[in-house]
C-alpha positions as CSV (number, residue, x, y, z in Angstrom):
1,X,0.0,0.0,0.0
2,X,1.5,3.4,-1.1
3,X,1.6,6.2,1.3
4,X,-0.1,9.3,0.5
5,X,1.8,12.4,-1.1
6,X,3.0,15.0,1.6
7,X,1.3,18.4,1.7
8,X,3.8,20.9,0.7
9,X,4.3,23.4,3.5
10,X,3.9,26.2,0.8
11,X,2.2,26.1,-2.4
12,X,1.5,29.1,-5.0
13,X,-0.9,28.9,-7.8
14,X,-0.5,31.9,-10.3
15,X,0.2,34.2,-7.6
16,X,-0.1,37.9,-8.8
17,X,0.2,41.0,-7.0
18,X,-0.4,45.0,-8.7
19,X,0.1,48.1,-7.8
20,X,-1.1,50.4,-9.6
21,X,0.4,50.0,-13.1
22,X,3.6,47.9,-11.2
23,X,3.2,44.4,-11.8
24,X,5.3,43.0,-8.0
25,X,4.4,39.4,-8.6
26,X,3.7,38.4,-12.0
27,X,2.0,34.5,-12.0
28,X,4.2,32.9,-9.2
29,X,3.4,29.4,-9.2
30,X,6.0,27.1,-6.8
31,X,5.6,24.5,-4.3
32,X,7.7,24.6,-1.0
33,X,8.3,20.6,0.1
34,X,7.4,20.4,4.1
35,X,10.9,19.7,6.0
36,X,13.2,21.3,3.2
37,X,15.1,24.9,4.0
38,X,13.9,26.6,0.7
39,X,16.1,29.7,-0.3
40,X,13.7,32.7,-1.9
41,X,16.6,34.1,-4.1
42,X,16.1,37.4,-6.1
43,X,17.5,40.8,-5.8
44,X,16.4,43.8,-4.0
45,X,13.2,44.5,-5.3
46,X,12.4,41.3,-7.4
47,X,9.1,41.0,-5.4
48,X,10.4,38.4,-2.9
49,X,8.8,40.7,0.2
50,X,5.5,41.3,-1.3
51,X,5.2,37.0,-2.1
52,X,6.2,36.8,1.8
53,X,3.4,39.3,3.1
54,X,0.8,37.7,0.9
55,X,1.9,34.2,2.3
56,X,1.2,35.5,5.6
57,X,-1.4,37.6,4.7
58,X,-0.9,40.9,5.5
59,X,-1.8,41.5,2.1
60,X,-4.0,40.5,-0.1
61,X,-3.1,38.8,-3.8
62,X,-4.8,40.4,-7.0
63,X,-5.0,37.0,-8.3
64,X,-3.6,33.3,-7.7
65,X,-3.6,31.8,-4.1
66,X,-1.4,31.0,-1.3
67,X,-1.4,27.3,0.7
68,X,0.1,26.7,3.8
69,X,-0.3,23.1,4.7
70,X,-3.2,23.1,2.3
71,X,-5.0,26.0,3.8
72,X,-5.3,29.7,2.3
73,X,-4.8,32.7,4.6
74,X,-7.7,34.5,2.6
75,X,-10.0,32.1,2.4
76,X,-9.3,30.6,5.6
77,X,-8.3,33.0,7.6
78,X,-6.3,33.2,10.8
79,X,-6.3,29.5,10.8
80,X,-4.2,29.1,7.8
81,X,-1.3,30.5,10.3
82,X,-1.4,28.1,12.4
83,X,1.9,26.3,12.8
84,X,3.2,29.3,10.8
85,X,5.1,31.9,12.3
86,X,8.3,34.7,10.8
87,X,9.2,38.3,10.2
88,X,9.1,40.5,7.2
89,X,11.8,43.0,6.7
90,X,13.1,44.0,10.1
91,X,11.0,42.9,13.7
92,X,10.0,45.9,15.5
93,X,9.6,46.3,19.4
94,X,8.9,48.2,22.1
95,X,12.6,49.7,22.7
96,X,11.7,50.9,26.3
97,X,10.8,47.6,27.5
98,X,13.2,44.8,27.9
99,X,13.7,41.4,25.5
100,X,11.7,39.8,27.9
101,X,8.8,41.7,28.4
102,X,8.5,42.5,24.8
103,X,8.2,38.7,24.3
104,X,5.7,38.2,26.9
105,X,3.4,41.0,25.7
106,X,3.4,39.1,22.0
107,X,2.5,36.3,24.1
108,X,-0.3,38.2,25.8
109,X,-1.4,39.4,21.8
110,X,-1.5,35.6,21.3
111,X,-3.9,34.6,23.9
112,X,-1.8,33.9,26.2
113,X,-1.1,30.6,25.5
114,X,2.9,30.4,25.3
115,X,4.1,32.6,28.3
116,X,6.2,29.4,29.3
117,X,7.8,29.6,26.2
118,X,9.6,32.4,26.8
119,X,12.7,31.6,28.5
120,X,13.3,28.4,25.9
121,X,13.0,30.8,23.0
122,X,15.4,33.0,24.6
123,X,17.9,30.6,25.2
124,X,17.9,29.2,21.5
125,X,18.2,32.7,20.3
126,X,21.2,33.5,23.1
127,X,19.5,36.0,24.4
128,X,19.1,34.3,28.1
129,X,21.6,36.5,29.9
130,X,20.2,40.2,28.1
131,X,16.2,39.7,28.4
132,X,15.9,42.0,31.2
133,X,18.2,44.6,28.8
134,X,16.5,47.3,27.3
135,X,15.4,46.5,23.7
136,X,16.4,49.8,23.0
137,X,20.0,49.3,24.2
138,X,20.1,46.1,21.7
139,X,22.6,45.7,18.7
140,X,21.0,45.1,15.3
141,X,22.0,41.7,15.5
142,X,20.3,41.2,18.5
143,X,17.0,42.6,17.5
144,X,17.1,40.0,14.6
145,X,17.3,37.3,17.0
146,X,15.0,38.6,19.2
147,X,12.6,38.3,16.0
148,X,13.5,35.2,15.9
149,X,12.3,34.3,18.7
150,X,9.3,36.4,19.1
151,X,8.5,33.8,15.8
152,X,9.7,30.7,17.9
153,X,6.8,31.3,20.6
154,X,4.1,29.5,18.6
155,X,5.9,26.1,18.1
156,X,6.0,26.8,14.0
157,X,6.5,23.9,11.8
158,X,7.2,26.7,8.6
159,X,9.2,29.3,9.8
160,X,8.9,32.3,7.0
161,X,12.5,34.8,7.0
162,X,12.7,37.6,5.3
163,X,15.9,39.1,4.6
164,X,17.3,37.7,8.2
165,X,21.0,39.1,8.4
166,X,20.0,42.3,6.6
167,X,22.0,44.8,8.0
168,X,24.4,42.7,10.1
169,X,27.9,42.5,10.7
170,X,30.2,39.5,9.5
171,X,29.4,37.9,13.6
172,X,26.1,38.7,13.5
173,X,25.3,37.1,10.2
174,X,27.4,33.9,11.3
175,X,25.4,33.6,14.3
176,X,21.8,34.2,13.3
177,X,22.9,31.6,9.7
178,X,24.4,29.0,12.2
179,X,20.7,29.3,14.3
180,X,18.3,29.2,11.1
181,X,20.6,25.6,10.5
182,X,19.8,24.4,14.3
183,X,15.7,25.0,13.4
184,X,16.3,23.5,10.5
185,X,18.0,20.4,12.0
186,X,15.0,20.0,14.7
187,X,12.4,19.5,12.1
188,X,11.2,23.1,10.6
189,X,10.3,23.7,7.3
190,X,12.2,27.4,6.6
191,X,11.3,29.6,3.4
192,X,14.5,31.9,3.4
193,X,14.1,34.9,1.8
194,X,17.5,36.7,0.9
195,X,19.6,38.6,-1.5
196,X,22.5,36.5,-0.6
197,X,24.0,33.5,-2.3
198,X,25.8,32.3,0.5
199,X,22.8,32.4,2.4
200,X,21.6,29.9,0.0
201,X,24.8,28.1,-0.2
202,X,25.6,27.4,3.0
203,X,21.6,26.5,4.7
204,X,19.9,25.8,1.7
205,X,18.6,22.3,0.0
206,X,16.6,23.9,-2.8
207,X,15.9,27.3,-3.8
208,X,13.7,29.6,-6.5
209,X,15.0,32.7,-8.2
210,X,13.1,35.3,-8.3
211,X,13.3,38.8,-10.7
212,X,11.1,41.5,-11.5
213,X,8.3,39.5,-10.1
214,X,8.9,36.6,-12.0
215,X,10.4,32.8,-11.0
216,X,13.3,32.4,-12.9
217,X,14.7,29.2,-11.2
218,X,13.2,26.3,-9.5
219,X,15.0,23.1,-7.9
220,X,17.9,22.0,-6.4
221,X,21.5,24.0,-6.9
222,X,23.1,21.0,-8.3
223,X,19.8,21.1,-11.0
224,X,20.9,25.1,-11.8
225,X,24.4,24.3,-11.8
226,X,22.8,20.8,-14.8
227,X,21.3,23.5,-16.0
228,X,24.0,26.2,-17.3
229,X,26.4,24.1,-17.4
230,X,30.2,25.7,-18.0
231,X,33.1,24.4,-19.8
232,X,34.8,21.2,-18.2
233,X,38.5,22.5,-18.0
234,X,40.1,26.2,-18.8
235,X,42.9,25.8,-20.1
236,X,46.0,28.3,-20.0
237,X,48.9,27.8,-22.2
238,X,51.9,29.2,-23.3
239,X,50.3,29.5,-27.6
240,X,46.7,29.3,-27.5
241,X,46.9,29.7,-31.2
242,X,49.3,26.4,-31.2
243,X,47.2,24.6,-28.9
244,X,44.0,25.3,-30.8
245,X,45.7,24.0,-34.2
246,X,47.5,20.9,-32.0
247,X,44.3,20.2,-30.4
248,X,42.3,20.1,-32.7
249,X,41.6,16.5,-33.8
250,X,42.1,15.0,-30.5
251,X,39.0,13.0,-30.2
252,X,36.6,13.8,-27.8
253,X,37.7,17.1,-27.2
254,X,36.0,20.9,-28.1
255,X,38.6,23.8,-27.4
256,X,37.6,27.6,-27.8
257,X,38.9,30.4,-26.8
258,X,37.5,32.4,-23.5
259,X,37.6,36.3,-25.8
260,X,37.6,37.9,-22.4
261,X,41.3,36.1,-21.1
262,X,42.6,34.1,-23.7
263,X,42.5,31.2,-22.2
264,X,41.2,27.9,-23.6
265,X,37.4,26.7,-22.5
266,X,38.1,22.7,-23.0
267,X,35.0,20.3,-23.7
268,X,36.1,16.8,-22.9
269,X,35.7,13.6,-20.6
270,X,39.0,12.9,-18.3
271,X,40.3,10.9,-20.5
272,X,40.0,12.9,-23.4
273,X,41.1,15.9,-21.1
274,X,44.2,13.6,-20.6
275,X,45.3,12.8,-24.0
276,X,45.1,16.8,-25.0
277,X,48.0,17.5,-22.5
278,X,49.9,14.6,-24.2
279,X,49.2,16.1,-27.3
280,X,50.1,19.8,-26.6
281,X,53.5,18.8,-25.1
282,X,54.4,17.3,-27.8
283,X,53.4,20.1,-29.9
284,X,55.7,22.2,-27.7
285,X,52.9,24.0,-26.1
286,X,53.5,24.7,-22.6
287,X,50.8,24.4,-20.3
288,X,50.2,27.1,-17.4
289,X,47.2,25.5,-15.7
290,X,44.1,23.4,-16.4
291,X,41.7,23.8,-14.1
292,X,38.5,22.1,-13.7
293,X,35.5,24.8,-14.3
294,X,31.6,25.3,-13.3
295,X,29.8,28.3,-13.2
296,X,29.8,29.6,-9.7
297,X,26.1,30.5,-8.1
298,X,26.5,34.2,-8.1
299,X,27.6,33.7,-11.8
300,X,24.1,31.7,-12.1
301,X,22.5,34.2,-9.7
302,X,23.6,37.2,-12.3
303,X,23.0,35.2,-15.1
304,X,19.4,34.6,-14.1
305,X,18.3,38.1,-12.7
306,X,20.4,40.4,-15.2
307,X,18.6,38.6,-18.3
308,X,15.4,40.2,-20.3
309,X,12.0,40.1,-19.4
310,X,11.5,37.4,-22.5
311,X,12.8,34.6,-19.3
312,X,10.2,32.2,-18.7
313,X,11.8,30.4,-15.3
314,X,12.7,27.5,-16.7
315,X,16.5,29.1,-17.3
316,X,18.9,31.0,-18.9
C-alpha cells in the first residue's frame, strides 16, 4: 500500500500582485516541500517581500492563491497561520521595554497561550543573559534574534524569514545563519528569503530565483548548476593559437577560446582531457594551468536576474 503524497508546507498557484500599473508578482506558481530549507533568491526589489506578506497575509493577492499546509490565509483565515510563524523586513519592538517583556506581551497578543515559552526561545536565540536589557539598548543583530524568537513562541513547523542578516555584521550574520541551520535540523520547514547567495549556499537544500516579479529558477543547486552548465576545464597555455591548431583533432575534445582572457574553455571527458595535455607537449605547447571549471552560483544568480523580461523560469 503506497503512502499518501505529503502536503507541501507552501504552495502558490498563479500568484499575482499589482500596484497600480507595477506588476510586484507576476504568476508565481512554486511549491515549497514540508521539511526542506527553501532559499527565496532574487535581488532587492524582485518582489520576494511582497510573495512573503501575501503568504502570511498581511496582504492580499490580485489573483492566484497561497497554501500553507493546504490552507489559504484569505479564504481561511487566521487558521491558515497556524503552525506558521516569521518576520518581514526588520522585527520591530517596544525599545523601552526589555527582550523579555517585549516577548511576553506578544504572548499576551496571542492569547496567552505560550508565556512558558519564553525563557526556551530565549535561550535558543542567546539572548538568556540580556532579556531584562532594554530592547532599545540592543545591537542590530540582537533585535534580529530577538525576532527570531518572538517567531519561535508558537511552536512553528514553517518558519517564514525575510531578509534575516540584513544589516548585520560578519558575527552577526554567522550567528543568526548558524541558528536558522539548528531550526532547521529539529524539524522546521524554513522559506528563506534573501539577496544573498551564501545564504543559500551554506543553509539551503533547494531554492527559487526570483526577478522583476517573475520565478526564474526552480529546484535544487546541483539542478541550476545541470542546467548552465560551463566548460569542463580552462585551459591556460603558453600558444593558444598552437594549442587550438594541435588540439584540434584530439577525439573527444571541443577547445575555444575564453575572448575575455585568452584562455582555452576545454570540452572533454577525463580521459579525453588527458590525452590533449599529451598532445600539446608534444606540440611544444606549454601548459600554465588546467583547471576544472563550473559556473559559480553568483555567476548563475547574475546570469538569471540580469537577463530580459522574454525569461520564462525554466533558465537562462
Amino acid at each position: 500500500m503506497t503512502s499518501a503524497p505529503v502536503e507541501p508546507a507552501i504552495h502558490l498557484r498563479a500568484l499575482r500582485k499589482v500596484f497600480g500599473h507595477v506588476v510586484a508578482v507576476d504568476d508565481i506558481d512554486l511549491g515549497v516541500p514540508t521539511g526542506a530549507v527553501y532559499g527565496y533568491l532574487g535581488p532587492n526589489g524582485a518582489g520576494k517581500t511582497t510573495s512573503l506578506r501575501m503568504m502570511l497575509g498581511l496582504i492580499r493577492p490580485t489573483s492566484g492563491e497561497v497554501q500553507l499546509f493546504g490552507r489559504n490565509p484569505v479564504t481561511d483565515g487566521v487558521a491558515a497561520l497556524d503552525g506558521v510563524a516569521g518576520f518581514v523586513e526588520s522585527p520591530t519592538f517596544y525599545p523601552y521595554l526589555s527582550g523579555r517583556r517585549n516577548l511576553h506581551l506578544l504572548a499576551a497578543l496571542d492569547g496567552g497561550r505560550h508565556h512558558e515559552r519564553v525563557e526556551d526561545v530565549l535561550e535558543v536565540v542567546e539572548l538568556s543573559g540580556r532579556g531584562d536589557d532594554k530592547v532599545g539598548g540592543y545591537s542590530q543583530g540582537m533585535r534580529q534574534r530577538l525576532g527570531l524568537a518572538a517567531a519561535l513562541l508558537r511552536r512553528p513547523r514553517l518558519l517564514l524569514l525575510d531578509e534575516p542578516t540584513n544589516g548585520l555584521d560578519p558575527g552577526g550574520m554567522r550567528d543568526m545563519r548558524r541558528l536558522v541551520a539548528a531550526l532547521a535540523d529539529d524539524g522546521l520547514t524554513v522559506l528563506l528569503s534573501t539577496h544573498l547567495m551564501v545564504e543559500v549556499e551554506q543553509l539551503c537544500s533547494e531554492l527559487a530565483v526570483i526577478a522583476r516579479g517573475r520565478i526564474r529558477f526552480a529546484g535544487t543547486i546541483s539542478d541550476l548548476r545541470d542546467a548552465h552548465p560551463g566548460a569542463d576545464y580552462r585551459l591556460t597555455v603558453t600558444d593558444p593559437r598552437r594549442a587550438l591548431g594541435a588540439g584540434a583533432d584530439v577525439p573527444g575534445v571541443h577547445l575555444e577560446v575564453e575572448d575575455a582572457s585568452g584562455q582555452l574553455l576545454v570540452r572533454a571527458e577525463p580521459e579525453a582531457a588527458a590525452r590533449l595535455t599529451v598532445r600539446l607537449g608534444a606540440a611544444g605547447v606549454g601548459i600554465y594551468t588546467m583547471l576544472p571549471d563550473a559556473p559559480t552560483l553568483e555567476e548563475l544568480f547574475f546570469g538569471l536576474t540580469e537577463g530580459g523580461p522574454e525569461q520564462d523560469g525554466t533558465g537562462l
